[in-house]
C-alpha positions as CSV (number, residue, x, y, z in Angstrom):
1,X,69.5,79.4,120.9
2,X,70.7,77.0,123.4
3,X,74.1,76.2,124.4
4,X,73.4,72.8,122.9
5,X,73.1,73.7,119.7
6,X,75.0,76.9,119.3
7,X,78.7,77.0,117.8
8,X,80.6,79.4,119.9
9,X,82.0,81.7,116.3
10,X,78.1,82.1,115.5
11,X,77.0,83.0,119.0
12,X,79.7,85.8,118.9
13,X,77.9,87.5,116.3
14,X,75.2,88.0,118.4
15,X,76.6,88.8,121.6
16,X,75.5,91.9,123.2
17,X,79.2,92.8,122.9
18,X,79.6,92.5,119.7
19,X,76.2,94.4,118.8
20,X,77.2,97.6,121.0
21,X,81.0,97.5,119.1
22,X,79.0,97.7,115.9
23,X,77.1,100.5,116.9
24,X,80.3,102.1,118.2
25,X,81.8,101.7,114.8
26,X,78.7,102.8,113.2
27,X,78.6,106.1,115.2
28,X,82.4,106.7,114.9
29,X,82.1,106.7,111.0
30,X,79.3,108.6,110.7
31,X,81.4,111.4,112.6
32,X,84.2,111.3,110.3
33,X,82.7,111.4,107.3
34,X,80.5,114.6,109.0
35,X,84.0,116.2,110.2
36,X,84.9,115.7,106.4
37,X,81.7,117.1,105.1
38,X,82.6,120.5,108.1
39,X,79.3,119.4,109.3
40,X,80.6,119.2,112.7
41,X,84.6,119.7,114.6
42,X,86.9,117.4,113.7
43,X,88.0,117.5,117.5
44,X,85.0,116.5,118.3
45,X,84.9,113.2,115.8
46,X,88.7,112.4,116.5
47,X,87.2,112.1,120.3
48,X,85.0,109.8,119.4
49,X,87.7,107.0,118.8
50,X,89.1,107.3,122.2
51,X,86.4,104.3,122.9
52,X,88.6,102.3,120.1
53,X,89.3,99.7,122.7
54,X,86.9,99.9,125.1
55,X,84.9,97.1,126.1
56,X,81.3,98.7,126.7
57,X,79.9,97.0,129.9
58,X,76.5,95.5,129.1
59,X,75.3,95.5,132.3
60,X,75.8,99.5,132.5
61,X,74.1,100.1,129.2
62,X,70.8,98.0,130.6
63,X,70.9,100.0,133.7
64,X,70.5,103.2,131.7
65,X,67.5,101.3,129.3
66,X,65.9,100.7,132.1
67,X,65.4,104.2,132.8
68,X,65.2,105.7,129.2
69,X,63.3,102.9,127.7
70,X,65.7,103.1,124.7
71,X,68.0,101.0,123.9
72,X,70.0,103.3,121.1
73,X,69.5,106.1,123.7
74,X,70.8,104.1,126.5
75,X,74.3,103.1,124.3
76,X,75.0,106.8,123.5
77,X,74.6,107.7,127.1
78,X,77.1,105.1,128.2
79,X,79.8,106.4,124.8
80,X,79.5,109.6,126.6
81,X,80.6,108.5,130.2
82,X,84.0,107.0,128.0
83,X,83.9,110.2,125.4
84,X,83.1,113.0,127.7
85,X,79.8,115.0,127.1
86,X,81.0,117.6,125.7
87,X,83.2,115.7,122.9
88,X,80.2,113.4,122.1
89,X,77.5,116.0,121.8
90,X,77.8,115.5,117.9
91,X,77.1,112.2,117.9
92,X,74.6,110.6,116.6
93,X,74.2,114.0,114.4
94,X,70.8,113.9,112.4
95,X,70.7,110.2,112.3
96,X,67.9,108.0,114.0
97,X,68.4,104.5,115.7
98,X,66.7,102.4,112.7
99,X,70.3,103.5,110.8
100,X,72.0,102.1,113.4
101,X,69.8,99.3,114.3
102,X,69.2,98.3,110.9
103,X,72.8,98.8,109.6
104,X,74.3,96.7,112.5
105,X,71.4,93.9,111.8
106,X,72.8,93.9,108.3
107,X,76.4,93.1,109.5
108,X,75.6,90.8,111.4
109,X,73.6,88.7,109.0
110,X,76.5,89.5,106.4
111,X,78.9,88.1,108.7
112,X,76.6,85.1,109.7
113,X,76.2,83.9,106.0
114,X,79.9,84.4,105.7
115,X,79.9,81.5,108.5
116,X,76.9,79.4,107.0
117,X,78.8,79.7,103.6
118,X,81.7,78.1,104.4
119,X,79.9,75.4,106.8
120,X,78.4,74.8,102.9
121,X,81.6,74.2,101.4
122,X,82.4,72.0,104.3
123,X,79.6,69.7,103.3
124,X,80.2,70.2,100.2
125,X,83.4,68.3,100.1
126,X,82.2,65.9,102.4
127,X,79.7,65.2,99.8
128,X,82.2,65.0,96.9
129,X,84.4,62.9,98.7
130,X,82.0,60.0,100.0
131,X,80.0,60.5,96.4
132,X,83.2,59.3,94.5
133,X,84.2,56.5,97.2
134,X,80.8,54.9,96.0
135,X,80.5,56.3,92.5
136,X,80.2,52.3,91.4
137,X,78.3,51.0,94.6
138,X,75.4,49.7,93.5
139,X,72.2,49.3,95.5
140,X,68.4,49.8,94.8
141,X,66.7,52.8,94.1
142,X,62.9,53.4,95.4
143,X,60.1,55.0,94.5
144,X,57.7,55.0,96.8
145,X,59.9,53.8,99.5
146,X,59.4,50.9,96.9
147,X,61.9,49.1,95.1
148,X,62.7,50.6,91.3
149,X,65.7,50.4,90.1
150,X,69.6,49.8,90.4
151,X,71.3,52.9,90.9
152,X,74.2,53.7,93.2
153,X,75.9,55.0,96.1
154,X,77.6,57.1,94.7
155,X,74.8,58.6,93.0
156,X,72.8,59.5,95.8
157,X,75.6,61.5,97.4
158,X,76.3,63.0,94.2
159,X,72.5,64.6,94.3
160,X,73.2,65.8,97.9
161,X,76.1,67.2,96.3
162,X,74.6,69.2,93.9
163,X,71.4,70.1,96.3
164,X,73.8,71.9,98.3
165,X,75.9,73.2,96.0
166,X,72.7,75.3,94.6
167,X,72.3,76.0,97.9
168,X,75.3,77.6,98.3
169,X,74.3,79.6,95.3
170,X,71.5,80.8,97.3
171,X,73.5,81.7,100.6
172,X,75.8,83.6,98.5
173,X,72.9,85.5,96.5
174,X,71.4,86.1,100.1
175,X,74.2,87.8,101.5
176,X,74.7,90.2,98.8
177,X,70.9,90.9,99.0
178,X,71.0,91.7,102.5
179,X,75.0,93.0,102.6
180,X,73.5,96.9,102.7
181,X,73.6,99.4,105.2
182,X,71.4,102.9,105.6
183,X,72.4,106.3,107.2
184,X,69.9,108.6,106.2
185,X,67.9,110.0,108.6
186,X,64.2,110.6,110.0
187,X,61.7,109.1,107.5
188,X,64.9,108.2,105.3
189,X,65.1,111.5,103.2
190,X,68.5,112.5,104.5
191,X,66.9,116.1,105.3
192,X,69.5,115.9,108.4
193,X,72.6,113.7,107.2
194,X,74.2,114.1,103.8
195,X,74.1,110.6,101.8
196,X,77.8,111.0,101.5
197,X,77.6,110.1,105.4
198,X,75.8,106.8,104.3
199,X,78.2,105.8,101.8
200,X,81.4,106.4,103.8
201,X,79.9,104.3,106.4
202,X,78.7,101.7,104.8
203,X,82.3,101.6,102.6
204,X,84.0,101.1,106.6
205,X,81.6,98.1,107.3
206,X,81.6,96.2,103.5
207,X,78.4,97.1,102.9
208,X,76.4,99.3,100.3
209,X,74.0,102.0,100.3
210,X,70.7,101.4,100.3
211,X,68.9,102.5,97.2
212,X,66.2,103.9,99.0
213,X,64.9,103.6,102.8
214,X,62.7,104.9,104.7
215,X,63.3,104.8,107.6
216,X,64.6,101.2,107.8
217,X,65.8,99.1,105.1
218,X,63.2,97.1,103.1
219,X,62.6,94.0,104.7
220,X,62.1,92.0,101.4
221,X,65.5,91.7,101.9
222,X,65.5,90.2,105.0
223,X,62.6,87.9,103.9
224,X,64.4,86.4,101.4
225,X,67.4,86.0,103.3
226,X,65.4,83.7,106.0
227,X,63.8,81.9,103.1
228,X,67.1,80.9,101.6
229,X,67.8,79.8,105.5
230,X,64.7,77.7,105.4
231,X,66.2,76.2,102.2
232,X,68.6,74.8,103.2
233,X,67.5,73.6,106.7
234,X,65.1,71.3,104.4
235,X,68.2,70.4,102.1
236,X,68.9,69.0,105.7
237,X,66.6,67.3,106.2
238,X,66.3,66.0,103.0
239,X,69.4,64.2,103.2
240,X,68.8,63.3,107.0
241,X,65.6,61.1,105.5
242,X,67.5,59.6,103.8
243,X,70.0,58.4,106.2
244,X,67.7,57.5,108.7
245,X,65.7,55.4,106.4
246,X,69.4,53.6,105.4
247,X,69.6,52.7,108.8
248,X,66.4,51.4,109.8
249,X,67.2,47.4,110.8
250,X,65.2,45.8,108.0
251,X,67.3,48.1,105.5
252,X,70.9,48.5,107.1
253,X,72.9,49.9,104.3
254,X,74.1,53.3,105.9
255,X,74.4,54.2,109.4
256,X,75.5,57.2,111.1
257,X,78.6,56.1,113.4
258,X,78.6,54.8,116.4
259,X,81.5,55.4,119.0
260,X,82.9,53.5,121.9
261,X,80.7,53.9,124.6
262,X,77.5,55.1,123.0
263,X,74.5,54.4,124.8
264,X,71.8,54.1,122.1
265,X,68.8,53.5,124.5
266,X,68.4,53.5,128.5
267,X,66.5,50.4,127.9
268,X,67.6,48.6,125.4
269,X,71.2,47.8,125.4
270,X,71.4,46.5,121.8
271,X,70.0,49.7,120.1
272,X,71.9,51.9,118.0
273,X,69.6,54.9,116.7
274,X,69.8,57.7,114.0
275,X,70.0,60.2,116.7
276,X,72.2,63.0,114.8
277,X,70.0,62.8,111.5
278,X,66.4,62.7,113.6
279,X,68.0,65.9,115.2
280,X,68.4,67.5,111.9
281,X,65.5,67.0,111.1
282,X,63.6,68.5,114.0
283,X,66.5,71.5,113.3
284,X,65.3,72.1,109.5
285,X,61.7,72.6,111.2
286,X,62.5,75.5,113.6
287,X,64.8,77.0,110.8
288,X,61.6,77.0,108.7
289,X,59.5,78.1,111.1
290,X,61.5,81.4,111.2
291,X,60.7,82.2,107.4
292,X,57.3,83.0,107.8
293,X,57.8,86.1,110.7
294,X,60.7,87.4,108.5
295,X,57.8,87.2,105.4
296,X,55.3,89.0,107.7
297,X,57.8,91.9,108.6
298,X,57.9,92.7,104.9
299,X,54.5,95.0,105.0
300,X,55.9,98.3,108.2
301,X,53.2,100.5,108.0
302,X,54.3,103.7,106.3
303,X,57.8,104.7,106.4
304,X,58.8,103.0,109.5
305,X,57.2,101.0,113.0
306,X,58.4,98.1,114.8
307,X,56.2,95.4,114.1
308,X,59.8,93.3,112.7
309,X,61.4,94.7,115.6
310,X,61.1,92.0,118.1
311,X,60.6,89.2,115.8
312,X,64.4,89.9,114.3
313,X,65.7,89.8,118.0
314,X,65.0,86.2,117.7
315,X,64.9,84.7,114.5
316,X,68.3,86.7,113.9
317,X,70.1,84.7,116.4
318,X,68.3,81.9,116.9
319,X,68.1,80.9,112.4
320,X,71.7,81.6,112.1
321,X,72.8,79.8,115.2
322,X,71.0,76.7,114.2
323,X,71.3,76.5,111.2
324,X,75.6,76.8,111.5
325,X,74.7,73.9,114.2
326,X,73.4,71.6,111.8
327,X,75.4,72.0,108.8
328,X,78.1,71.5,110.9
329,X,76.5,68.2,112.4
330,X,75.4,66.9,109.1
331,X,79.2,67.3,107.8
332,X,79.9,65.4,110.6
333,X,77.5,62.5,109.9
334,X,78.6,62.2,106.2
335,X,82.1,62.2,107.2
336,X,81.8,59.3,109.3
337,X,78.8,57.7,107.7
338,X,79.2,53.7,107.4
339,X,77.9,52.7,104.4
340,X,77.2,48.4,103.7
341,X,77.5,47.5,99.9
342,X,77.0,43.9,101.0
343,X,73.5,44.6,102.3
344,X,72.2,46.9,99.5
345,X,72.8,43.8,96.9
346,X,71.0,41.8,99.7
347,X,68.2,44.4,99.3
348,X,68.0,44.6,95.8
349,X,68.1,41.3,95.3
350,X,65.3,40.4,97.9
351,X,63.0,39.5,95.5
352,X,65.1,38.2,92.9
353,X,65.8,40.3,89.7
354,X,62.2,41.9,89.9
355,X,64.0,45.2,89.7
356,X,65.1,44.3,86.0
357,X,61.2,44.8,84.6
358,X,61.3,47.3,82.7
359,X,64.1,46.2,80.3
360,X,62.3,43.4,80.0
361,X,59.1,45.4,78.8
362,X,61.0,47.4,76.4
363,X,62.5,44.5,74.4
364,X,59.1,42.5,74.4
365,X,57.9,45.9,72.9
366,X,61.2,45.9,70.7
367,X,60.9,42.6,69.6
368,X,57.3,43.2,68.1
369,X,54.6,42.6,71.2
370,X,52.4,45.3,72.2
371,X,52.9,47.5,74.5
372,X,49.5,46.1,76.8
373,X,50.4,43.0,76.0
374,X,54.4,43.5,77.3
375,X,53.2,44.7,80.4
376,X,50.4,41.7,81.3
377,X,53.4,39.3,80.3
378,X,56.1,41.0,82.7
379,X,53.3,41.6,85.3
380,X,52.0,38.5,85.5
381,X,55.5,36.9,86.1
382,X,56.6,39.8,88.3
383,X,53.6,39.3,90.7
384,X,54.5,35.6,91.2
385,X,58.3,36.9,92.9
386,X,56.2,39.3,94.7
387,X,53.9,36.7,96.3
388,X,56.5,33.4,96.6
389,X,59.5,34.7,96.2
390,X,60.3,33.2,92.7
391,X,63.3,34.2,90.6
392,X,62.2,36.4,88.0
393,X,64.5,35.0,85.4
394,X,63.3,31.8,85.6
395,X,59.9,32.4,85.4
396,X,60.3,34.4,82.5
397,X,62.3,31.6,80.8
398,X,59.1,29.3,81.6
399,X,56.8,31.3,80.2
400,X,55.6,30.5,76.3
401,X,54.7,33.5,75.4
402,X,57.9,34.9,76.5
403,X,60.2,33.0,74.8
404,X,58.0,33.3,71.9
405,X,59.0,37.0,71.6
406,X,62.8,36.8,73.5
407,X,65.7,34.2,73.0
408,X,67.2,32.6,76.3
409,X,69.9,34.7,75.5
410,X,67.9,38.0,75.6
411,X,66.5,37.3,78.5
412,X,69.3,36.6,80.4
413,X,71.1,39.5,79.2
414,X,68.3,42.0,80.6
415,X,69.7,41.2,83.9
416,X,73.2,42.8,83.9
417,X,73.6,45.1,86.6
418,X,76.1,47.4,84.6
419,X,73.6,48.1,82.0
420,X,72.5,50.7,84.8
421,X,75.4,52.3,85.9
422,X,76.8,52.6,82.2
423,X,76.2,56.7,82.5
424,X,77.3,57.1,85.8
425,X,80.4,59.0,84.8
426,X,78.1,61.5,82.5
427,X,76.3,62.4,85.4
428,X,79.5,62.7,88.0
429,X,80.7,65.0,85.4
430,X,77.8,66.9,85.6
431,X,77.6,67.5,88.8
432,X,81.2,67.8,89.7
433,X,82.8,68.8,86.4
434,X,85.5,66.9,84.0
């Protein structure tokens, strides 16, 4: 991913660097646990560890790929020039590079959701915070992109709230899923390396056995793992939509900040634009657009090829990086977000009290009228605010057949603004607890 939107802990991850270390470590275990099996000197696995602190040169180990065409090959090599030849020959000792590659993958995604997990809880109290600053602020709910009903502020960041809070669920559930590790050999039968190799390596790295591989680990896994990704890039984006609609000029009740010095447009000095939240948005598409490769690398053909190979090389990096990019941004936004009671009563009451209908249908209906004939009588006076602009109210007090069924003081009583906010503190302690 680009520098622009990479965070330098998540790039680590996926440095070169860091991927040779994990091999190192991978190897250096696996020697151990053989030297504790007798399955090879313990000399010989104690020299292994004289790389502890080296820093493998990248540039050496591409030197030797480019001869050897082999990646794996071409890391061992280089161990040797640090181990000596002789002390590393058992290296590597009836293994085959999918355990390494596939093992080291593993880490790294483990260690990326750690990161993605707690840009979660990050949001997350962003969320909570701004969701009970506005628990009472009312403004218009849509349907539609339509006007509906009152609802609030508060509210709408409380769903965010628990949107991501289930997402964190699944980020969680995805890192156990893929938190597994695999050292058993050729076609995955551990016919060269005893599974007690497996398990003391993975133990070392904070992962578990696989159940059973083949010669990689099953890339369900995996797919499910970038599906929980795409999740919550559309979360995202769900909440970006929002926002940017908030902000649009003939709506103005949110906006994301906007510093000293911002330039919102090269020609247009008065614009201020919902730059960060129309980033997201294109964000959550290439996060989503890596779930489909990693659900195609689920079907290898027999016990092992490389088909996922080279699709992982990217959407390992690039998902993660991204993703960690935007959470971070969107925390950002929320935490800074202006927010304009004044203008969402101005909205709601654009066309005055149309948004209180449907309490006036349900006590026409309660007071005896028919359901078809509650609706003509609300409709027919709601239409008139639509087309001029009227006051609900009073054309409901003018009509005859509306009195008929409702007293003046019934009427005007259907257009108290607390009557929809009256369980507001059921649902905040629903989504946040009592």
């Amino acid at each position: 991913m680009i520098p622009r939107y990479s965070r330098p802990d998540m790039v680590a991850i996926w440095e070169p660097a860091t991927k040779f270390r994990i091999w190192y470590e991978i190897e250096a275990h696996a020697c151990d646990a053989m030297a504790d099996l007798g399955v090879i000197p313990r000399a010989n696995a104690e020299a292994v560890w004289k790389a502890r602190d080296v820093e493998f040169d990248v540039a050496r180990i591409d030197e030797i790929e480019a001869e050897t065409k082999h990646d794996v090959i071409a890391f061992l090599t280089h161990l040797s020039e640090h181990v000596g030849s002789d002390e590393a020959r058992f290296v590597h000792q009836g293994m085959t590079s999918s355990d390494v590659l596939d093992t080291c993958f593993n880490v790294q995604l483990t260690r990326a959701a750690d990161i993605l997990i707690a840009d979660t809880e990050a949001l997350l109290a962003a969320l909570k915070r701004r969701a009970h600053e506005h628990k009472h602020t009312i403004r218009i709910g849509r349907s539609h992109g339509i006007h509906a009903e009152p609802t609030t502020m508060g509210l709408t960041f409380a769903r965010f709230y628990a949107e991501m809070d289930r997402n964190l669920t699944r980020l969680r559930t995805a890192r156990a899923e893929i938190a597994t590790g695999a050292i058993s050999g050729a076609v995955g039968t551990f016919a060269n390396v005893d599974p007690r190799v497996e398990e003391h390596v993975c133990a070392k790295l904070g992962l578990n056995p696989e159940p059973i591989s083949t010669q990689v680990i099953p890339r369900d896994r995996h797919a499910a793992f970038f599906a929980a990704l795409g999740v919550v890039a559309s979360s995202i984006e769900n909440i970006a939509i929002e926002i940017r609609h908030m902000q649009r000029t003939e709506v103005l009740e949110g906006a994301e900040f906007f510093s000293m010095g911002q330039k919102g447009s090269s020609a247009m000095p008065h614009k201020k634009n919902p730059v960060l939240t129309e980033n997201l948005t294109g964000l959550a598409r290439l996060v989503r657009g890596m779930v489909v490769p990693a659900m195609e690398n689920v079907a290898l053909w027999h016990e092992r090829d490389i088909s996922h190979s080279s699709v992982e090389r990217m959407i390992g990096p690039d998902a993660t990086i991204t993703l960690d990019f935007a959470l971070a941004r969107l925390t950002g936004v929320i935490d800074k977000m202006l927010v304009y009671p004044e203008n969402m009563l101005a909205n709601l009451n654009k066309f005055p009290g149309l948004v209180m209908s449907q309490r006036v249908l349900l006590a026409l209906t309660q007071a005896g009228v028919s359901r078809e004939d509650a609706y003509r009588l609300v409709q027919r006076n709601a239409l008139k605010v639509w087309e001029t602009g009227v006051d609900f109210k009073t054309e409901l007090l003018a009509d005859p057949e509306v009195t008929a069924a409702l007293s003046p003081a019934e009427i005007e009583e259907k257009f108290d603004l607390g009557y929809h906010t009256k369980h507001v503190d059921t649902i905040f302690a629903r989504v946040f607890g009592a």
